[in-house]
N, C-alpha and C positions, 0 to 999 in steps of 0.2 A: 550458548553461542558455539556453533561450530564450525572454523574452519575451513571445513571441507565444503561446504553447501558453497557452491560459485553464482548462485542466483534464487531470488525467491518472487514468490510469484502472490501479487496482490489483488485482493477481489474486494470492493467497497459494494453496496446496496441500501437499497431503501424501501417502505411497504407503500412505493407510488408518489413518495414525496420528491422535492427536488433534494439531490446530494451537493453540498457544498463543503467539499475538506482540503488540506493541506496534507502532501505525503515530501514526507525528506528521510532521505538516507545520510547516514552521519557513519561515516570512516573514522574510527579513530579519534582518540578522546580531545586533540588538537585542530583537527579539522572544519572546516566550514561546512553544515550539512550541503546536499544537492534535496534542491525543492521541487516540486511538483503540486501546482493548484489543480483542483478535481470539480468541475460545476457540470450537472447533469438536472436538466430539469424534473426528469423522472426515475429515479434507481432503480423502479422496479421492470418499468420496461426497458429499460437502456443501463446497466448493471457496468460497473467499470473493472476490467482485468486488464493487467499489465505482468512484464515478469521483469527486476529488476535487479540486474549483476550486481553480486554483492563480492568482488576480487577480496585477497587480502586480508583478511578478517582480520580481528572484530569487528562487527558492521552492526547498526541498528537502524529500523527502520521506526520512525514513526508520523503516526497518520491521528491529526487533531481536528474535529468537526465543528468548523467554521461559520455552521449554518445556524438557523436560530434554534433554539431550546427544541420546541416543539417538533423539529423533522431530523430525530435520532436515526442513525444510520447504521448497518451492521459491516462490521471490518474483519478479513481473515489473512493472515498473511502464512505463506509456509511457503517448506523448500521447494523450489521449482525442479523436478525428474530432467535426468537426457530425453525422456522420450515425451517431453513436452505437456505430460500430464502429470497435475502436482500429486503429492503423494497423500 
């Protein structure tokens, strides 16, 4: 955990299945996460990126696939750049 990163930027997919996840950012070991539900009927054509402020640190992000067994999904999360492209 570092710090210094003010945002990170999250990419979920799929190999043409539908995506269905849960992403929450959890501040601090007291805190209530902030949730985000993810439904995409196709990941691989419709791929979901977001970039979300992580102020303050320690911050964790996590993202649990909600969808059934059979339509695993791929998840990358990293630090979001100034210049808008992650690194």
């Amino acid at each position: 955990a570092n710090p210094a990163i003010e945002s990170v930027q999250v990419l979920l997919k799929t190999e043409g299945r539908p995506l269905d996840a849960d992403v929450e950012l959890w501040q601090g070991p007291d805190n209530t996460p902030h949730k985000m539900r993810v439904y995409v009927e196709d990941g691989a054509l419709r791929t979901f990126n977001a970039v979300i402020g992580t102020p303050r640190g320690p911050n964790t992000v996590a993202i649990r696939n909600i969808g059934q067994l059979e339509f695993p999904l791929d998840a990358v999360v990293r630090p979001d750049r100034d210049d808008g492209l992650a690194a």
